[in-house]
TORPARO-194436 format. One line per field, with one value per residue: residue number from 1; residue in one letter; x, y, z of N, C-alpha, C, O, CB in turn. Coordinates in pm, whole numbers. Atoms other than C-alpha are relative to their C-alpha. Glycine has a CB too. Layout:
# TORPARO-194436
i = (NUM, ...)
aa = (A, ...)
n_u = (X, ...)
n_v = (Y, ...)
n_w = (Z, ...)
ca_u = (X, ...)
ca_v = (Y, ...)
ca_w = (Z, ...)
c_u = (X, ...)
c_v = (Y, ...)
c_w = (Z, ...)
o_u = (X, ...)
o_v = (Y, ...)
o_w = (Z, ...)
cb_u = (X, ...)
cb_v = (Y, ...)
cb_w = (Z, ...)
***
This chain:
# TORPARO-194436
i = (1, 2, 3, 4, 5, 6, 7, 8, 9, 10, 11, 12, 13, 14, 15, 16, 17, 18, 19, 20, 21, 22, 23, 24, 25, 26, 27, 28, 29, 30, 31, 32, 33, 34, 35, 36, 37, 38, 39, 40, 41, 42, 43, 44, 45, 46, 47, 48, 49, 50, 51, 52, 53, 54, 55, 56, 57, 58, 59, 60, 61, 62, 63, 64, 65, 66, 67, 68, 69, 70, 71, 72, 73, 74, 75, 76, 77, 78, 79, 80, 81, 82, 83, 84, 85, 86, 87, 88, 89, 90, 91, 92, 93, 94, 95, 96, 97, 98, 99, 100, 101, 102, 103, 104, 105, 106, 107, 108, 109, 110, 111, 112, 113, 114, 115, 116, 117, 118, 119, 120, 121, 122, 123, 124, 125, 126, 127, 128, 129, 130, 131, 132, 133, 134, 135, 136, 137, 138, 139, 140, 141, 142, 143, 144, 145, 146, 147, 148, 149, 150, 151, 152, 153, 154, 155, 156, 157, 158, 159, 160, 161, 162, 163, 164, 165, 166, 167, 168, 169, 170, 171, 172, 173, 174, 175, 176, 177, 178, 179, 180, 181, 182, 183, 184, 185, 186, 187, 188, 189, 190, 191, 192, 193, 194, 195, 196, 197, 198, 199, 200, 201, 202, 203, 204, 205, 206, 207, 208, 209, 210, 211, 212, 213, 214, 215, 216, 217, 218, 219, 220, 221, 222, 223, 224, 225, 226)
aa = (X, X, X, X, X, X, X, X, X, X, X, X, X, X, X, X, X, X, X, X, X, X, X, X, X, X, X, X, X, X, X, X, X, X, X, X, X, X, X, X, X, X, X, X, X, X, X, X, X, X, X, X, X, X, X, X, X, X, X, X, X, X, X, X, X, X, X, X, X, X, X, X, X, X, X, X, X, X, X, X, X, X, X, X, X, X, X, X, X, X, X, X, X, X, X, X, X, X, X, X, X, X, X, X, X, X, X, X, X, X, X, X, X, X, X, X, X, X, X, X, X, X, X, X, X, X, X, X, X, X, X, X, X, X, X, X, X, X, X, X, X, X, X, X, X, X, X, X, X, X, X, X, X, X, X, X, X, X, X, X, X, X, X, X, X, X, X, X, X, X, X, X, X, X, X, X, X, X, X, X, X, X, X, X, X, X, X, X, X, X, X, X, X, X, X, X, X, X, X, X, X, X, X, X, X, X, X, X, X, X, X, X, X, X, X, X, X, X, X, X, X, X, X, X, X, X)
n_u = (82, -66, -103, 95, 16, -116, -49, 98, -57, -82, 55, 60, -129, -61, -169, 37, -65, -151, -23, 11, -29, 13, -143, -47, -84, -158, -57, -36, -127, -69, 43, -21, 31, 199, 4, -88, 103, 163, -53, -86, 142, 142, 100, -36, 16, 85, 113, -47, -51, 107, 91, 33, -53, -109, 32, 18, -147, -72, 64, -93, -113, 4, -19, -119, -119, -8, 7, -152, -62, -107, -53, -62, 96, -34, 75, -66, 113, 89, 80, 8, -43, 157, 17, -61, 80, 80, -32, -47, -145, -94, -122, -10, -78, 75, -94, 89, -50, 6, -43, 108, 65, -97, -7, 143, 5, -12, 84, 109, -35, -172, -5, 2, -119, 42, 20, -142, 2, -114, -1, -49, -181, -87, 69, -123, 20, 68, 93, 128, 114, 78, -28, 99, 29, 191, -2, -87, -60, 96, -52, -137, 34, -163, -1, -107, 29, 121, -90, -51, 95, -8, -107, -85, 133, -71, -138, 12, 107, -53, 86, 93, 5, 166, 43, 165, -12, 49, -102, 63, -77, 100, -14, 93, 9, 57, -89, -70, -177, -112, 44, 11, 61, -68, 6, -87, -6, -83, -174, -85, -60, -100, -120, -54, 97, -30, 157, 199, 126, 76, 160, 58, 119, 37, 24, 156, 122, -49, -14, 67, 40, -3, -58, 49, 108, -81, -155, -46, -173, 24, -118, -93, -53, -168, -39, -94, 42, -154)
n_v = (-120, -114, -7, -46, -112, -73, 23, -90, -96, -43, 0, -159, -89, -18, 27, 110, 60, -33, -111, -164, -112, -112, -15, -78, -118, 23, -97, -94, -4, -126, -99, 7, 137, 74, -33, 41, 100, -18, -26, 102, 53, -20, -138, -126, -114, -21, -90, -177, -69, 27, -54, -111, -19, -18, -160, -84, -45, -54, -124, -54, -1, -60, -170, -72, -43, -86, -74, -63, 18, 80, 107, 149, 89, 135, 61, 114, 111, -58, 157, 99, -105, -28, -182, -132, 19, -135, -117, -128, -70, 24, 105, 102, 109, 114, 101, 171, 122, 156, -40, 0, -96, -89, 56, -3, -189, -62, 31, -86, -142, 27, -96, -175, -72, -66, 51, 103, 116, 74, 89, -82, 17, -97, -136, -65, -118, -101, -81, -120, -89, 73, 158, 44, 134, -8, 130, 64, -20, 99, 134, 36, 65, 66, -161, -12, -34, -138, -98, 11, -87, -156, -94, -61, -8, -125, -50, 1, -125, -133, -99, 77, 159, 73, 150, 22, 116, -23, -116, 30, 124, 125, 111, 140, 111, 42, -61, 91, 13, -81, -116, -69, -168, -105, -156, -60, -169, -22, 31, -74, -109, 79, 51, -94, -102, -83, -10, -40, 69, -84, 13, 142, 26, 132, 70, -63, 133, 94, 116, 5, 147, -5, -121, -4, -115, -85, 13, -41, -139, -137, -53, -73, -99, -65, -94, -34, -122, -127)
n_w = (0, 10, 126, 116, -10, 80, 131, 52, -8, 73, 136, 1, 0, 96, -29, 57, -18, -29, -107, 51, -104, 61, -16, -123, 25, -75, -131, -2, -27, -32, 53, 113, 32, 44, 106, 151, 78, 40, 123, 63, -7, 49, -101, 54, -113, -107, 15, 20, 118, 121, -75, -66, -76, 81, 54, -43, -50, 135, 32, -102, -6, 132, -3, -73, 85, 103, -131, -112, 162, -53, 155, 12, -96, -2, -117, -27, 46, 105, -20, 159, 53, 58, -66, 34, 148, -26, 14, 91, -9, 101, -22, -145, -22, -43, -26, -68, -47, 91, 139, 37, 47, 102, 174, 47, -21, 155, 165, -5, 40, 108, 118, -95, -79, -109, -82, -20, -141, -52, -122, -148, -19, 108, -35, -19, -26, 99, -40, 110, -99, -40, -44, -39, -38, 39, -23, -53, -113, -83, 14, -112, -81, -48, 9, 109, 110, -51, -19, 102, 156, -62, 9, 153, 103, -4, 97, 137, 28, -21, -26, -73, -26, 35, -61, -2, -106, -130, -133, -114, -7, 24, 132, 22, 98, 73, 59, 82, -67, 106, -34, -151, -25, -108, 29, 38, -29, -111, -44, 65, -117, -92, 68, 80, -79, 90, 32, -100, 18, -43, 52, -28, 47, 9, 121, 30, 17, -50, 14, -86, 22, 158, 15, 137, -9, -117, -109, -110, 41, 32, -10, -83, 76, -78, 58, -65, 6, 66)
ca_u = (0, 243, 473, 188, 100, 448, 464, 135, 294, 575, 387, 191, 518, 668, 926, 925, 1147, 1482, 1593, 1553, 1720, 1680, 1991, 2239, 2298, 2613, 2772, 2775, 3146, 3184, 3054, 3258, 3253, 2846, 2877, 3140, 2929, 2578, 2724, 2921, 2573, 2389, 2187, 2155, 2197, 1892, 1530, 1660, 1826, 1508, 1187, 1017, 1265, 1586, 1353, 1290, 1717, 1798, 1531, 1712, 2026, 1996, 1851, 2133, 2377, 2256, 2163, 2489, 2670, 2860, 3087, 3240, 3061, 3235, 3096, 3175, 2973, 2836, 2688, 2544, 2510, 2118, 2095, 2356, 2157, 1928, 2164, 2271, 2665, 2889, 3198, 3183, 3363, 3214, 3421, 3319, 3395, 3282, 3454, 3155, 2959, 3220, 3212, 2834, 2874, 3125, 2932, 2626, 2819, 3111, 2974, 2956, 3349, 3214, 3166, 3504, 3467, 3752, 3804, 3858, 4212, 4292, 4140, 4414, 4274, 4064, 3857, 3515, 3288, 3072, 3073, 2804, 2727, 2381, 2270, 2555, 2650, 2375, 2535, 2885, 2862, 3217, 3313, 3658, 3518, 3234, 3515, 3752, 3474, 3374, 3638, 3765, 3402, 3467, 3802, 3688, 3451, 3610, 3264, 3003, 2920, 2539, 2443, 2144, 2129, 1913, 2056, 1932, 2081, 1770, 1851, 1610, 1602, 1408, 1698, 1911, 2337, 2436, 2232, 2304, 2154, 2390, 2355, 2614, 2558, 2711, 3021, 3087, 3024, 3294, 3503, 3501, 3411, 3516, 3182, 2798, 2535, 2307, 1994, 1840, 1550, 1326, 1239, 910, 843, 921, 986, 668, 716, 818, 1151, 1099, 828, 1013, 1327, 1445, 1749, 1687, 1922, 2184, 2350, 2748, 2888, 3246, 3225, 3491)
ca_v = (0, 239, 189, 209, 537, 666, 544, 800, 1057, 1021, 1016, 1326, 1505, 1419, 1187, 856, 629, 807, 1066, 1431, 1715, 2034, 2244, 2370, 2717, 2857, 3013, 3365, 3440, 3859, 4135, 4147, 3804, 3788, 4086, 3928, 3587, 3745, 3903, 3611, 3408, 3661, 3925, 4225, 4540, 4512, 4651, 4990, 5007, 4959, 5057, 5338, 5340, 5377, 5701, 5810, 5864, 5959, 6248, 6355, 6302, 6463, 6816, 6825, 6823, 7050, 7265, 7290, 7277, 6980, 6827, 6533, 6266, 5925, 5678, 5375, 5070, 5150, 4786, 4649, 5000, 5036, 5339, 5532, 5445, 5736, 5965, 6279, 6350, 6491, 6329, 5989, 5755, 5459, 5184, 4799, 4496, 4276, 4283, 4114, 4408, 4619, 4417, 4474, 4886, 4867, 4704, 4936, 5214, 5132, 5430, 5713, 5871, 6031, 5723, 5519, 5205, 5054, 4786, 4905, 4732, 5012, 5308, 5540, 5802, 5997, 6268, 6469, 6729, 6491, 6154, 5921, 5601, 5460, 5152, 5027, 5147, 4870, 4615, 4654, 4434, 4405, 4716, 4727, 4764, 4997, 5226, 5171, 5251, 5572, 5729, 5690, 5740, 6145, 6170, 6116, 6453, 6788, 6947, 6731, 6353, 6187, 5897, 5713, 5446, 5366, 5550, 5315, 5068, 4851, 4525, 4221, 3860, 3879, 4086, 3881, 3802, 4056, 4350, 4542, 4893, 5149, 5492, 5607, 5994, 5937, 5787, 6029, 6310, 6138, 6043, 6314, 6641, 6848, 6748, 6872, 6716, 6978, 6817, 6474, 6337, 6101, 5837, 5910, 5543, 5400, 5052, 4846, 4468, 4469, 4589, 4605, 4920, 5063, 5147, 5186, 5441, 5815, 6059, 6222, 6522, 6635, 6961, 7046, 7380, 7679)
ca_w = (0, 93, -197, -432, -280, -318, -648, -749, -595, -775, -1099, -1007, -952, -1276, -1126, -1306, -1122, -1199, -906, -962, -810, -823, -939, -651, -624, -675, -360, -372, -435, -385, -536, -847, -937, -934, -1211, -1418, -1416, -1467, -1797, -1911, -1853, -2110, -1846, -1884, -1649, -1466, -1451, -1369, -1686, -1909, -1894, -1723, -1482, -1760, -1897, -1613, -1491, -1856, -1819, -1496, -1579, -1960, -1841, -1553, -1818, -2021, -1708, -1568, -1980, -1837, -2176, -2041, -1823, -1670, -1494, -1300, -1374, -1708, -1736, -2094, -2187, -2249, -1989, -2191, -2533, -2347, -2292, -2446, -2323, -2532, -2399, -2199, -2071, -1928, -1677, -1581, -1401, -1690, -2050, -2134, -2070, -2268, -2556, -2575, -2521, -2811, -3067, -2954, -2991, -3274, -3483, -3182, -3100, -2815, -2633, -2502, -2252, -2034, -1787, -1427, -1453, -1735, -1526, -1546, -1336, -1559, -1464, -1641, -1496, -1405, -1225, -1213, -1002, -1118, -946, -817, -490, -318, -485, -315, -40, 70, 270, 102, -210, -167, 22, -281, -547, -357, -329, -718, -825, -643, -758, -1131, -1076, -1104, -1062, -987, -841, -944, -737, -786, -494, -162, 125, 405, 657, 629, 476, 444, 392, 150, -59, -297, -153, -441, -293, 105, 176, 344, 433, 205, 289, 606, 537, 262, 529, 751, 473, 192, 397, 94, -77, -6, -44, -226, -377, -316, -556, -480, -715, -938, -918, -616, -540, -457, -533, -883, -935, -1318, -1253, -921, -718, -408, -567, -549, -671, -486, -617, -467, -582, -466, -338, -497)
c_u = (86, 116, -89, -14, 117, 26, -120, 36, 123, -5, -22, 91, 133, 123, -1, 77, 182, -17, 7, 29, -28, 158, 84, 15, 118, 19, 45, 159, 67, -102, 71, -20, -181, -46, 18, -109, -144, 12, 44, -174, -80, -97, 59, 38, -100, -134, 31, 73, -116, -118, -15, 92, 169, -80, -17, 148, 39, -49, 86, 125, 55, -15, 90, 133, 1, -32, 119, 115, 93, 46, 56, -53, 123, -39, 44, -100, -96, -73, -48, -17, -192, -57, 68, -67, -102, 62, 34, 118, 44, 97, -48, 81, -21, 162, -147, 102, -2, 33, -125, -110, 48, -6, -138, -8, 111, -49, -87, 89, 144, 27, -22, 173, -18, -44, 120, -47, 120, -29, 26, 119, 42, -34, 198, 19, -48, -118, -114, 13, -91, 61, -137, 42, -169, -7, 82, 65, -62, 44, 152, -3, 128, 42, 157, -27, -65, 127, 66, -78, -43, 80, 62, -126, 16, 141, 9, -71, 161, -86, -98, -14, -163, -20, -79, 42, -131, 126, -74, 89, -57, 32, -89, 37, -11, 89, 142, 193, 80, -73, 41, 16, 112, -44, 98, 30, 95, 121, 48, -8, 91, 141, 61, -92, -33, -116, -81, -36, -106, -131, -39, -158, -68, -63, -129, -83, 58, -10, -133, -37, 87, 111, 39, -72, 97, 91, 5, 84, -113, 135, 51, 84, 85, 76, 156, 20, 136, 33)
c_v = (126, 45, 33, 199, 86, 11, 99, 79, 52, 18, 106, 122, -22, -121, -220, -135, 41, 158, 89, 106, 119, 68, 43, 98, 37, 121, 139, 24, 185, 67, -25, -120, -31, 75, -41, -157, 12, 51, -92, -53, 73, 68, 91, 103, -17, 33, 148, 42, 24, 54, 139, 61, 89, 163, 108, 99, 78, 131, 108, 42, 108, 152, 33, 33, 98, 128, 47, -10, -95, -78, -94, -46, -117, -64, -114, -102, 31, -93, -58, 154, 53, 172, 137, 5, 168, 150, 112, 90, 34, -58, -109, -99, -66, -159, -82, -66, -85, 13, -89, 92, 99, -61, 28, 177, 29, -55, 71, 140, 26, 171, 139, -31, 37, -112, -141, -85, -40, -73, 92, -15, 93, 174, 83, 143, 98, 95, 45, 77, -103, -130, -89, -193, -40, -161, -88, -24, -135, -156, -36, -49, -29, 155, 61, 73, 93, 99, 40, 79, 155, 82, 0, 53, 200, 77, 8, 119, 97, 97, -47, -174, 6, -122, -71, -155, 9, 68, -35, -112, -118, -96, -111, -94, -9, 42, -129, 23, 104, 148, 46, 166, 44, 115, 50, 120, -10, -42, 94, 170, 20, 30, 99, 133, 136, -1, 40, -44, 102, -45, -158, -45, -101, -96, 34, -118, -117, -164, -53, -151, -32, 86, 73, 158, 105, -13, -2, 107, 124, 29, 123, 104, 107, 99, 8, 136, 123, 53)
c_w = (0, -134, -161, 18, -21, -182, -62, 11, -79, -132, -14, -66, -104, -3, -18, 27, -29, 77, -87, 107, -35, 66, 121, -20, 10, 110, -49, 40, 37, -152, -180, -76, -13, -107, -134, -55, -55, -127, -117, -39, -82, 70, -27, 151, 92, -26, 61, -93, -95, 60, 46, 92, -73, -46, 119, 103, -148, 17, 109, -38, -152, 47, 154, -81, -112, 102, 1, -119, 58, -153, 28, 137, 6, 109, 46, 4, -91, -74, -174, -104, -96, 70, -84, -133, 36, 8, -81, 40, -72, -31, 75, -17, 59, 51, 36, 96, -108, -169, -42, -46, -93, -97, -63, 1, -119, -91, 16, -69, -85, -66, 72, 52, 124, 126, 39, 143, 41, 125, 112, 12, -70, 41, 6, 110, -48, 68, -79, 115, 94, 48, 22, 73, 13, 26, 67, 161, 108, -73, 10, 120, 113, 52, -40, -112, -27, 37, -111, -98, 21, -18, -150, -50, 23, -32, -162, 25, 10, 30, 102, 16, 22, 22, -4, 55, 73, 81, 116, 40, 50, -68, 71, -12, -99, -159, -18, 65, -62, 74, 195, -25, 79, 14, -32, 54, 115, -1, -88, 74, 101, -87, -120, 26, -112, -116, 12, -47, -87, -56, -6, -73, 36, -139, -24, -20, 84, 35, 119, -43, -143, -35, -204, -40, 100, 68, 78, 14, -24, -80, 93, -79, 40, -89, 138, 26, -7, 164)
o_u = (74, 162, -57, 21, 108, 80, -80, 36, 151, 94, 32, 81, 246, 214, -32, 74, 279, -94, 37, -29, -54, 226, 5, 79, 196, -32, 147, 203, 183, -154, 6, -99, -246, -142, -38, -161, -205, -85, 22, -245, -197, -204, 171, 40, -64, -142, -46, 108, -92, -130, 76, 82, 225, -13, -9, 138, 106, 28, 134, 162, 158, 74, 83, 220, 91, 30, 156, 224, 203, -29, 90, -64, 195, -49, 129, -209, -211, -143, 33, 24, -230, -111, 31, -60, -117, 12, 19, 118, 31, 123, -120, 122, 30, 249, -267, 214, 83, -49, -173, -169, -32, 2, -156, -105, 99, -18, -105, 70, 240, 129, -40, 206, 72, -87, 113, -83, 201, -111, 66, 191, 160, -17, 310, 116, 2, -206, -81, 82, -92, 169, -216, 122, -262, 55, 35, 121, 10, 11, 204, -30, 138, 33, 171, 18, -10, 176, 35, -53, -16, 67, 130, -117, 43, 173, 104, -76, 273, -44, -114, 37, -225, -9, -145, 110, -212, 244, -141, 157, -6, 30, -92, 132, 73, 58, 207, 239, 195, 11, 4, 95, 151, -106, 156, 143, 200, 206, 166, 73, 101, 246, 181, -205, -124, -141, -82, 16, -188, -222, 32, -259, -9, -100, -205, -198, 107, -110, -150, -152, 135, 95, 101, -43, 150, 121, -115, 109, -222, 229, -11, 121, 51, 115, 154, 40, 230, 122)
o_v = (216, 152, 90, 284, 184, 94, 115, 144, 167, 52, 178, 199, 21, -135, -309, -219, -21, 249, 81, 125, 142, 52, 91, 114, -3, 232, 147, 9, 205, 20, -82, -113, -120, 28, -31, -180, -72, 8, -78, -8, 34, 61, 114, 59, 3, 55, 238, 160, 113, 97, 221, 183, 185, 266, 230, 202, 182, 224, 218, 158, 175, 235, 146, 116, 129, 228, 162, -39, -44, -151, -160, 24, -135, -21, -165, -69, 61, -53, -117, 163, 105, 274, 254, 117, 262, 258, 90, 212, -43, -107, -78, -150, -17, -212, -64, -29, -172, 75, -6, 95, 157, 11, 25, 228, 128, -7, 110, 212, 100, 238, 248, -131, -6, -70, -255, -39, -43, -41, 207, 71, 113, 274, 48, 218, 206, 43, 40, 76, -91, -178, -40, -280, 8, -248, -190, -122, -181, -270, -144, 47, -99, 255, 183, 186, 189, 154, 152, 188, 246, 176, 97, 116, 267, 193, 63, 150, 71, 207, -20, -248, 80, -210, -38, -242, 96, 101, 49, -181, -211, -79, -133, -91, -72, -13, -197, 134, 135, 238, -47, 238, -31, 161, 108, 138, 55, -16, 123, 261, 128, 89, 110, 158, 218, 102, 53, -70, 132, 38, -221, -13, -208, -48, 77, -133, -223, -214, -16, -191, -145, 205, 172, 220, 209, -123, -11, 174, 123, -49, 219, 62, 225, 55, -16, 197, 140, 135)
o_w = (-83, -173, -266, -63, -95, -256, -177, -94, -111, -196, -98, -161, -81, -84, 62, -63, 17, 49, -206, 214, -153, 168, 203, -124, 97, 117, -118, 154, 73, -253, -268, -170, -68, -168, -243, -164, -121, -190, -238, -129, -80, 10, -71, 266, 208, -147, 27, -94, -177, 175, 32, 109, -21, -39, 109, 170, -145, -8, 79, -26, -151, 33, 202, -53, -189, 67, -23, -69, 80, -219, -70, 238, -92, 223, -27, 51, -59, -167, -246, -220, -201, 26, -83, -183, -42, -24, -201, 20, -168, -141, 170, -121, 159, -17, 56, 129, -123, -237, -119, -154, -166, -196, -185, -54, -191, -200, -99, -167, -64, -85, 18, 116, 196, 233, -7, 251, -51, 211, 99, 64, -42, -28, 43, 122, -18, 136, -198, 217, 217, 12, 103, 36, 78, -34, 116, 209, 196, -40, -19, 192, 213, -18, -47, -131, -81, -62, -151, -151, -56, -96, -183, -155, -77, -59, -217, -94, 54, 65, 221, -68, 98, -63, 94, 1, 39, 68, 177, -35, 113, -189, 192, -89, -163, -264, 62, 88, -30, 73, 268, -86, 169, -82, 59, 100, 111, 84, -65, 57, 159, -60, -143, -18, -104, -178, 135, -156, 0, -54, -85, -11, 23, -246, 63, -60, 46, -15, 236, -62, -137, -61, -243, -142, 60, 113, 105, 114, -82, -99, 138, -189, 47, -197, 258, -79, 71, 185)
cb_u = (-93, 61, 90, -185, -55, 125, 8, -103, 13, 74, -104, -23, 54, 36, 58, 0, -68, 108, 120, -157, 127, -159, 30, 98, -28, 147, 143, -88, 63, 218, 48, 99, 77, -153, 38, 236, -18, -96, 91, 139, -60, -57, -12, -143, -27, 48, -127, 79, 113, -26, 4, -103, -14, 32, -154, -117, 124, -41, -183, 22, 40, -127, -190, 45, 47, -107, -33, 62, 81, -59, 103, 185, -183, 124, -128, 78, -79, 70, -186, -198, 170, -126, 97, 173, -132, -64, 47, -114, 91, 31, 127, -132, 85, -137, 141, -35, -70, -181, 174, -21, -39, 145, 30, -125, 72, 116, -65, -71, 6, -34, -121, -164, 42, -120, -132, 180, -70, 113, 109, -55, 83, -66, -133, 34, 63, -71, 56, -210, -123, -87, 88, -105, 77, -70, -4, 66, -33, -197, -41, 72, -60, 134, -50, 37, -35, -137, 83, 17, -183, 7, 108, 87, -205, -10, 115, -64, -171, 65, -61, -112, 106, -49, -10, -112, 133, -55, -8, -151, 104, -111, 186, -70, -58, -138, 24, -41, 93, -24, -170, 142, -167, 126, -34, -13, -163, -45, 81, -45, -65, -43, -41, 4, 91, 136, -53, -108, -61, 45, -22, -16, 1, -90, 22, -16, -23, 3, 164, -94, -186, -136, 150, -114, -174, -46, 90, 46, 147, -29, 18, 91, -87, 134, -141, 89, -98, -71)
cb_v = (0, -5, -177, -101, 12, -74, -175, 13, -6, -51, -71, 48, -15, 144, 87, 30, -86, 3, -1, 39, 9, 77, 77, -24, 70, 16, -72, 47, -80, -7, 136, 39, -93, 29, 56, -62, -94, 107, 59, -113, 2, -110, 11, 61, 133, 89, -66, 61, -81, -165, -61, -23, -133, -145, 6, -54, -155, -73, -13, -87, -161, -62, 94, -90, -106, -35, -74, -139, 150, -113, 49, -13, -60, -21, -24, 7, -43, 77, 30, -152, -52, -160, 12, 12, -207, -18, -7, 97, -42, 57, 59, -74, 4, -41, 30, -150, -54, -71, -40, -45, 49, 24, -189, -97, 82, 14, -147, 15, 84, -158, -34, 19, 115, 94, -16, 111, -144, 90, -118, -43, -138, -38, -10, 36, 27, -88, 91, -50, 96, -8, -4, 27, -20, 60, -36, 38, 164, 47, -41, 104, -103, -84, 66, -119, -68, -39, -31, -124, -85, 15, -37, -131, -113, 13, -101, -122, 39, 42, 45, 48, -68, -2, -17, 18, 14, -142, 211, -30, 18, 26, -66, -17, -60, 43, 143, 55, -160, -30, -16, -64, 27, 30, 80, 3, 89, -43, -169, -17, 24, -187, -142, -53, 64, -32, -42, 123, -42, 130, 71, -6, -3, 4, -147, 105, -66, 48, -37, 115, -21, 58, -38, -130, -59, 26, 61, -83, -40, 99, 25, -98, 48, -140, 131, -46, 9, 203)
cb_w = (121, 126, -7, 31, 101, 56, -53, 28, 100, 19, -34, 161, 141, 2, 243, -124, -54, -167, 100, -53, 41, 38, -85, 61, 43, -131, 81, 61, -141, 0, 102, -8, 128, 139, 15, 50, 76, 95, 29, 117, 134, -21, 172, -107, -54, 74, 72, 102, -70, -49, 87, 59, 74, -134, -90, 53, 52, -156, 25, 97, 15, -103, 4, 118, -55, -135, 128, 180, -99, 142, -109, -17, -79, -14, -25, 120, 105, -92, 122, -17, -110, 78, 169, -1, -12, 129, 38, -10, 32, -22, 79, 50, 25, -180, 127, -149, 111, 10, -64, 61, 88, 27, -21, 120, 200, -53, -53, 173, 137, -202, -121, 202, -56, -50, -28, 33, -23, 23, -6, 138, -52, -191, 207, -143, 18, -125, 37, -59, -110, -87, 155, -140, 139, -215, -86, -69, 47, -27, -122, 38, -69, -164, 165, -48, -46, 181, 87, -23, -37, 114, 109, -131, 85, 90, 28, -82, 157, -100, -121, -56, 156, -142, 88, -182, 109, 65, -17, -14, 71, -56, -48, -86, 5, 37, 93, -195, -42, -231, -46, 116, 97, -19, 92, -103, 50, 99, -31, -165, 62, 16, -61, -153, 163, -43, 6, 22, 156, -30, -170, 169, -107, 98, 1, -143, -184, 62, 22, 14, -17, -69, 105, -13, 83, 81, 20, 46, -228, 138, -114, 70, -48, 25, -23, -48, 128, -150)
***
């Protein structure tokens, strides 16, 4: 009886006399390493690159640069390169972690000059007007790294630094091994005093289940003051 009844169950459930597992995950190995393989693997940037969410940073980020006549933009984590498809810089320069994603930002953009990619190993120290970190800061997890990226991400500005993160030190279960919330603001009031803080947006579609539709990232907006 009981072996019969197993044996229905195991019919039900698809499982026909040879074992079935389901796959293992792999062990979260570090921040960079979950970029470089999510790239390799064929993903893209994210649902904050696309979407409502991708028009609605481009729209931001487009009339601050024409606002403030900023001609050269660079950013750090410039990812498959669908966010900058929106923009309208004149100069940029776009770094990664994943030559993956760089190989996909120069075939998008073979036939625009105005737009140069490089690995992070080839950063040479380059500066713009501008600096942007979009998305990224919540997925440094390692406080090494995070410190590290900070601090070159304000040393690439000469004018201004454009953040678009959370800025909380709420973190969840329910939040994936590649994501932890900080309150950035405060360590870069600690850490780079020579900054301000002067304008903080909130998102126009915040995050409410669905991160496809909404964020958790505002923007942040650091002027170095003459």
């Amino acid at each position: 009886m009981l072996k019969q009844l197993v044996g229905r169950i195991g019919q039900a459930a698809g499982l026909t006399g040879r074992p079935h597992f389901l796959p293992l995950r792999r062990k979260f190995t570090g921040s960079n390493d979950y970029w470089v393989r999510r790239y390799r693997k064929g993903r893209n940037s994210g649902g904050g690159s696309y979407g409502r969410l991708a028009a609605f940073k481009a729209q931001v980020l487009n009339d601050f640069v024409r606002e403030r006549g900023i001609q050269t933009v660079i950013e750090f984590g410039c990812g498959d390169g669908n966010q900058l498809a929106l923009a309208t810089y004149p100069q940029y320069l776009g770094f990664d972690i994943s030559r993956d994603a760089l190989a996909l930002c120069r075939t998008r953009f073979a036939d625009d000059p105005s737009r140069t990619f490089r690995h992070v190993e080839d950063d040479r120290g380059e500066q713009a007007q501008l600096a942007l970190s979009l998305d990224v800061l919540y997925h440094l997890v390692e406080d090494d790294i995070f410190e590290r990226y900070v601090r070159r991400l304000f040393s690439g500005a000469t004018e201004h630094v454009v953040i678009y993160s959370s800025n909380t030190a709420e973190n969840g279960p329910q939040q994936g091994e590649h994501v932890r919330h900080r309150r950035f603001t405060d360590w870069i009031d600690r850490s780079l005093p020579e900054w301000r803080l002067v304008r903080h947006l909130p998102n126009a579609f915040p995050f409410e289940g669905d991160d496809r539709e909404g964020s958790f990232a505002d923007f942040f907006f650091y002027e170095r003051p003459v």
